[in-house]
C-alpha positions in Angstrom: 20.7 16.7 10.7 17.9 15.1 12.5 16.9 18.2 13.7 16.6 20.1 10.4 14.6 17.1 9.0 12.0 17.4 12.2 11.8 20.7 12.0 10.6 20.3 8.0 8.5 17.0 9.0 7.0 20.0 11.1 7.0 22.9 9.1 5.9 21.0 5.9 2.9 18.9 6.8 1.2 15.8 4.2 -1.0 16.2 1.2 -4.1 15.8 2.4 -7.2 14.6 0.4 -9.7 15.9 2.9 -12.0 19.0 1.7 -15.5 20.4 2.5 -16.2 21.4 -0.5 -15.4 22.2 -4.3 -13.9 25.4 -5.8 -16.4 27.6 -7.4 -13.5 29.3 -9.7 -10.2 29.7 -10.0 -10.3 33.5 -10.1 -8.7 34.0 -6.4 -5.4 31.7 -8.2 -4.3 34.3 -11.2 -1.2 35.4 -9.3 -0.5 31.6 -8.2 1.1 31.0 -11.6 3.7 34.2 -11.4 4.9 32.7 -8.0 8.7 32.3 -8.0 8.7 29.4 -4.9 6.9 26.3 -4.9 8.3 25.7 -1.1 6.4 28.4 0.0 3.1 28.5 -2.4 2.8 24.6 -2.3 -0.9 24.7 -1.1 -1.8 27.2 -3.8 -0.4 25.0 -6.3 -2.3 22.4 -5.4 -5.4 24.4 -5.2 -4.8 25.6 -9.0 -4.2 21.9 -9.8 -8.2 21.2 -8.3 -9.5 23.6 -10.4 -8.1 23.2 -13.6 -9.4 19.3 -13.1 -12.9 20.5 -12.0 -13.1 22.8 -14.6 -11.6 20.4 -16.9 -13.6 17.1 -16.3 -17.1 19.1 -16.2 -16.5 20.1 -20.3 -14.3 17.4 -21.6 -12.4 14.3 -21.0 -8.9 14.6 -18.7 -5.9 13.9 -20.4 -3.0 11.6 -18.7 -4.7 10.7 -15.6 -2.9 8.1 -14.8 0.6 9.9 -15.3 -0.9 12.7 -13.2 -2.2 10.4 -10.4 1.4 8.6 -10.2 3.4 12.2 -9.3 0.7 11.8 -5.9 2.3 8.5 -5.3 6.0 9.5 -6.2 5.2 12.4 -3.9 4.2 10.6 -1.1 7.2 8.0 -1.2 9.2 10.6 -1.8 12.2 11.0 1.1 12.5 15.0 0.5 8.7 15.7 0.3 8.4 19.4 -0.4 11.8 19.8 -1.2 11.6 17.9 -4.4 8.5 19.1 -5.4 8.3 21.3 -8.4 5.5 23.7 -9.8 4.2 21.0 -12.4 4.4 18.3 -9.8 2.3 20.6 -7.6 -0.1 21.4 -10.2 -0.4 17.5 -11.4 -1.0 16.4 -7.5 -3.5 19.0 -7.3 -5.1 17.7 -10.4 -5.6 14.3 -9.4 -7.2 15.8 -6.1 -9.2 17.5 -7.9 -10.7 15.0 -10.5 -11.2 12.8 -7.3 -12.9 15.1 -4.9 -15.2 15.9 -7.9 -16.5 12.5 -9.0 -16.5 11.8 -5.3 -18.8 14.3 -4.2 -20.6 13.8 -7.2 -21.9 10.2 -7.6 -21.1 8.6 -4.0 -24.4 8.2 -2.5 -26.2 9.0 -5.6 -28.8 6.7 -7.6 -27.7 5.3 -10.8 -30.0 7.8 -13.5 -30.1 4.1 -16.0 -31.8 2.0 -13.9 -35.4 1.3 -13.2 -37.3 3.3 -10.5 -38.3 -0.4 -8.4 -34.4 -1.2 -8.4 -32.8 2.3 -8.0 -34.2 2.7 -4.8 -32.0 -0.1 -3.3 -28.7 1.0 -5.0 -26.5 3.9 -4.8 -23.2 4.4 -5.7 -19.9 4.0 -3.5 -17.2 5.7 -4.5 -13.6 5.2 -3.3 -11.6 8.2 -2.1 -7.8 9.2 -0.6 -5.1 7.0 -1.5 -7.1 4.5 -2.7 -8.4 6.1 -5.9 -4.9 7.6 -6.2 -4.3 4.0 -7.2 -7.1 3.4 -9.2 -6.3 6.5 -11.2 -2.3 5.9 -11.4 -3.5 2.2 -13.4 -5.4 4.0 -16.5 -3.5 4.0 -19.4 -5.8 5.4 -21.5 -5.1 8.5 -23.0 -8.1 10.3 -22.2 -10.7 9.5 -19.3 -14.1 11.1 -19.2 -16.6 11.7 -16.1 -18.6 8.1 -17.1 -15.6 6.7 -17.4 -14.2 8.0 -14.3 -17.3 7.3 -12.1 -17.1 3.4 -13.9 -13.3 3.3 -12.3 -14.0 4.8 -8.9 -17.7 4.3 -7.8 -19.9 1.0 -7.8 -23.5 0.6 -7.7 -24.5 -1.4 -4.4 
C-alpha cells in the first residue's frame, strides 16, 4: 500500500501557482471539456479554469470567489489528491489560479493611477500571491468580486 501511494505522490505531482505568463485564449482548450478522465486531463482542467477567470474578471465581476478559492484549500488538505478530484473541482482550482495570476501580474509593482504624481513615485503596489491569496480569496463572502475589488483584497500600496 505504501508503495502504490509513492508511486501516485510521484506520478501525480502539486498544484502549483507558478506561471510565466497569462493565457492569450482559450481556443487550444475546446476538446478539454469533452474529456472523459479528470485523472489524466487534470492540468488541462486547470488550464480551462485560468481562462474562464481571465476572461471573466477582464469584462465583469467573478461570481463565488470565495467558494471557488476554498476547493484550492480542500484540494490541497485533501489525503487522495487527484484521486478525489473531479472536473468542477478542477475547473474551480484553476479559476482561482487564474483570477490570482491575473491581478498579480497586473497591479504588483505598478503605481496607483489615483494618486498624485509627487506621491506616486514612492508607492507601488504589493500584491500577495500562492497560498496566501488562496486565503485571502477563500474569506470573501460577497457574492460577486470585481478587479478593484480584487486588487483592494490582494495588493497594497507601499
Amino acid at each position: 500500500m505504501k508503495i502504490i501511494f509513492l508511486f501516485l505522490i510521484i506520478i501525480f505531482p502539486q498544484l502549483s501557482f507558478a506561471k510565466s505568463e497569462l493565457p492569450k485564449d482559450c481556443n487550444h482548450l475546446k476538446e478539454v471539456s469533452e474529456a472523459d478522465s479528470v485523472l489524466f486531463n487534470k492540468k488541462e482542467f486547470i488550464q480551462l479554469g485560468e481562462c474562464l477567470a481571465i476572461h471573466t474578471i477582464k469584462r465583469k465581476p467573478i461570481v463565488d470567489l470565495g467558494m471557488i478559492c476554498k476547493e484550492v484549500i480542500e484540494y490541497q488538505n485533501g489525503p487522495f489528491g487527484t484521486l478525489s478530484l473531479t472536473k468542477l473541482e478542477a475547473i474551480y482550482i484553476g479559476q482561482c489560479s487564474g483570477v490570482i495570476s491575473y491581478t498579480y501580474q497586473r497591479y504588483n509593482e505598478e503605481y496607483p493611477s489615483n494618486m498624485n504624481l509627487r506621491h506616486r513615485r514612492n508607492n507601488k503596489y504589493s500584491c500577495v500571491n500562492g497560498m496566501d491569496a488562496v486565503h485571502v480569496l477563500s474569506e470573501i463572502t460577497a457574492e460577486k468580486t470585481s478587479r478593484s475589488e480584487l486588487r483592494d483584497l490582494l495588493c497594497e500600496v507601499r
